[in-house]
N, C-alpha and C positions, 0 to 999 in steps of 0.2 A: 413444297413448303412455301407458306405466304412468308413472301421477306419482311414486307412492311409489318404484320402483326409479331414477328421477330425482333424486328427493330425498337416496335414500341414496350414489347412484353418481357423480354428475355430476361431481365432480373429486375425486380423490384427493389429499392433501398427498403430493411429493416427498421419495423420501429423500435422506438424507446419506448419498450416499458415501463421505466422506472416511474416508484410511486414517488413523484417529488415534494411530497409531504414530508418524506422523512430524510430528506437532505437540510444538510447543516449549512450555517453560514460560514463563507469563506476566510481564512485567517485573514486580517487589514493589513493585508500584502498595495503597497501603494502603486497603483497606476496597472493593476492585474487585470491584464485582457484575453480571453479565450481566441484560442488560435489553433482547435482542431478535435474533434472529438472522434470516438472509435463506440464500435458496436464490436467484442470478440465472446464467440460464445462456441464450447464445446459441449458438445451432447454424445455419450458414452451409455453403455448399457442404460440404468432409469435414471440417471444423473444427467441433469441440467447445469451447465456452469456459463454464466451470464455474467459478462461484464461491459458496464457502461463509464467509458471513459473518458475525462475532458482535460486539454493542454490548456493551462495558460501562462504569460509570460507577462514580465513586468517593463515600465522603461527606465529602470534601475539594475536589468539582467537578470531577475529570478526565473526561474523556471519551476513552474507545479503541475502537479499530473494529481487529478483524482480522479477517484476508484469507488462507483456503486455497482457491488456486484453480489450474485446469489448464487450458491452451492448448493443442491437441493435434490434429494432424493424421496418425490413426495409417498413412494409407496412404503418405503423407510419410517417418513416421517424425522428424516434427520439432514441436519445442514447447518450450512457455514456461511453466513452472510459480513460483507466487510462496507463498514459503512461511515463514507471519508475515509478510508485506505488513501496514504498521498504520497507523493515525491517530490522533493524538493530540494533543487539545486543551483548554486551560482556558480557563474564557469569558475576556474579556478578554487575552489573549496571543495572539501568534501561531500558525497552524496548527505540526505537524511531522507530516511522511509519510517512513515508512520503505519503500522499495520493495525487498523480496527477490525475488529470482527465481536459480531455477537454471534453464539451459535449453542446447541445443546449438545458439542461433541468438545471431548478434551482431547487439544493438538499434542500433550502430554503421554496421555494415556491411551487416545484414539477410541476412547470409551464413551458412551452416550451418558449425556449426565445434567443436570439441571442447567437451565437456559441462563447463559452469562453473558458479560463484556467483557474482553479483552482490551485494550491497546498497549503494542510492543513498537518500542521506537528504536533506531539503527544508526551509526553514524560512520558508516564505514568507510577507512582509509586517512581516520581524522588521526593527528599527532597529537601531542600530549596536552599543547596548547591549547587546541580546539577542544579535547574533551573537556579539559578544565570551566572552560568558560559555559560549554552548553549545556554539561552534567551538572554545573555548580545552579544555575538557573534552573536547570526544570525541575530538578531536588528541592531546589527552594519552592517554588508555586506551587510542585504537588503538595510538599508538607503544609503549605498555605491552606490550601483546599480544602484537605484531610482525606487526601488520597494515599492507600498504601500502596507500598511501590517497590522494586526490587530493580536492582542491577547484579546480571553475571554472564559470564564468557561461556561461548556455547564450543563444544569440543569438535560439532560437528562441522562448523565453520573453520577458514582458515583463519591463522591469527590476526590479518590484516585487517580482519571484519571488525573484531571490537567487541565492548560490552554489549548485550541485551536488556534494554530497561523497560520496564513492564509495570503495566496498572492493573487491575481487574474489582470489576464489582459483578455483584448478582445481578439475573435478572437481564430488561432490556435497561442498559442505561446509555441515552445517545447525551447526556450532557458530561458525561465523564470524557466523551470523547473530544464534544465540542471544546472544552478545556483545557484538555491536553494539545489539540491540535492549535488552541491561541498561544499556549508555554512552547510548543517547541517550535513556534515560527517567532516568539520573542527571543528564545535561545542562540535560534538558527541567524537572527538577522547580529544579534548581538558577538557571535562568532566572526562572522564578513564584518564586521563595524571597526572590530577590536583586532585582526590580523589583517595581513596581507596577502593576496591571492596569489597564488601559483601556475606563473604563466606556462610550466609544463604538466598542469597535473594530469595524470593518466588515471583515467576512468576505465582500463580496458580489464584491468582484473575486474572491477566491481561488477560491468557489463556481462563479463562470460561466466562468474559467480552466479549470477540470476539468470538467466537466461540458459546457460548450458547445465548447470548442476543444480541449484534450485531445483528448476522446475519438473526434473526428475524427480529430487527427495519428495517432494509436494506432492508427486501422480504417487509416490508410494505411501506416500501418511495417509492422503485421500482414501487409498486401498485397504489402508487397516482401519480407519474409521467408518470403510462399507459404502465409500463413496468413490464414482470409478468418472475417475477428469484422466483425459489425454496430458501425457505433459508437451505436447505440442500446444495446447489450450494454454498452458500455465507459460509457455517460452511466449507467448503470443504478445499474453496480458503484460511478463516481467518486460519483454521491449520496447512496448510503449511507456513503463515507468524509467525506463534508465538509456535508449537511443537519443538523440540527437543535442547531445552536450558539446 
């Protein structure tokens, strides 16, 4: 074996493919600096699962994590794309996950069906206080908008999770997303404004919620939509939205 052609060749860094056309602008999070990006992608029978992900951090304590990623079974012709997927956290408060996806399969039904948008937003582990304030705000700007909207308790969650509130339009709509993700980082910040942070709060249920059981449910919804992701793929992706708090 040549060492030297070893040394130089042995792995190559992956590119980004991402078409950065259809990246959104970032919520006016102040003083938000990038501070690490990830390439995790699994690849299962014709399924491609691509994700491209960026940390950035604030010098007020926020932490955001987004998510361009692609779900895609081309010989299917069906897939899940999540675009501005984020996470956002200040130490001591509760997590918030924005989950966008446009796709033509329903995570409901698992059924293939006209090409939509979704965004489902999360605020897990938040008290009664915190919902008030952030559910009372993003109810407002959606209705603003003339977005319809929905909040309810998912059974399949543990109670600690929370409501699920959710938007959807037809079609590809990336401005329903972009809008929602500026309402719930006004929500988000007006939550940390208006309480006190919690020098002991444990993230460690939310963490092993997404990363140990998640990411299983997901390799099996994936499965009945005919879409086949590793959930080692899915715990990969969930660790970089919810590690290092």
């Amino acid at each position: 074996m040549d060492h030297e052609l070893f040394i130089k060749n042995y792995l190559q860094p992956s590119a980004d493919g991402l078409a950065r056309s259809y990246t959104l602008p970032l919520p006016e999070i102040s003083g938000l600096k990038p501070c690490g990006e990830f390439i995790v992608q699994g690849h299962l029978d014709a399924t491609f699962s691509t994700n491209i992900i960026t940390k950035f951090e604030s010098d007020k304590g926020f932490r955001l994590v987004e998510v361009y990623k692609n779900t895609e079974d081309q010989k299917q012709a069906i897939f899940l794309r999540l675009v501005g997927t984020m996470s956002l956290v200040k130490k001591g408060f509760p997590f918030l996950f924005l989950d966008a996806a446009v796709a033509n399969l329903d995570p409901r039904t698992a059924q293939k069906v006209e090409l939509a948008t979704r965004v489902a937003i999360h605020l897990p582990k938040a008290d009664s206080e915190h919902k008030k304030i952030f559910y009372d705000i993003l109810n407002r700007e959606a209705a603003h908008a003339g977005f319809a909207y929905e909040c309810r308790e998912l059974e399949a969650l543990p109670p600690f999770w929370g409501p699920l509130w959710s938007a959807r339009a037809t079609g590809v709509d990336l401005e329903i997303i972009k809008a929602l993700r500026s309402s719930a980082w006004t929500a988000y910040d007006r939550l940390c404004s208006e309480t006190q942070p919690k020098a002991d709060f444990d993230y460690r249920p939310v963490q092993q919620q997404m990363v140990f059981k998640n990411s299983q449910a997901e390799h099996q919804l994936f499965k009945k939509m005919g879409l086949s992701v590793p959930a080692e793929a899915q715990a990969a992706f969930f660790s970089v939205l919810v590690a290092g708090v």
